[in-house]
C-alpha positions, 0 to 999 in steps of 0.5 A: 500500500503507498503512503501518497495521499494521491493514490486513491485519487480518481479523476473524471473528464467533465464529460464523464462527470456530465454523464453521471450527473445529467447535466452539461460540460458546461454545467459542470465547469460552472458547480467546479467553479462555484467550488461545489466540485473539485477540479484540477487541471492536469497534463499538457495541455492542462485539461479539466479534471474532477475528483471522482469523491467529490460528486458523491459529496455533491449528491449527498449535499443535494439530497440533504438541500432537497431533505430539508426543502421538504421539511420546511415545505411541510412546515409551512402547510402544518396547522397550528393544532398540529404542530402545538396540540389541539391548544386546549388546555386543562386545569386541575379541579 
């Protein structure tokens, strides 16, 4: 086993990474860019690479945007009953 922090480093085109994703090269290059994705340009001609890691962090960050956009939709059509009882409240005789 090598010690180099590299070596399980597995780098995709964005064409590749489009493909996985459903979206465009350009698309891509945009999420790298905003930082959502890692990318690195390598070789000569220094072409754009993204660490293969770096989508399964980008999914599991949308599934938990989308988790908790649900969430907070299902907050706002709560009634009042649901969320606090029914608000009747009960004094000892």
């Amino acid at each position: 086993m090598s010690d180099d922090p590299t070596s399980n480093v597995r780098l995709l085109a964005p064409a590749q990474v489009g493909e996985v994703l459903g979206v465009t090269v350009d698309e891509v290059m945009a999420l790298v860019h905003e930082g959502r994705l890692r990318g690195l340009r390598v070789g000569s001609p220094a072409r754009w690479r993204v660490d293969a890691a770096s989508i399964d962090e980008y999914l599991d960050d949308q599934a938990e945007e989308a988790r908790r956009m649900a969430l907070w939709r299902q907050s706002q059509t709560a009634s009042f009953p649901e969320l606090w009882g029914s608000g009747i409240v009960r004094r000892p005789d």
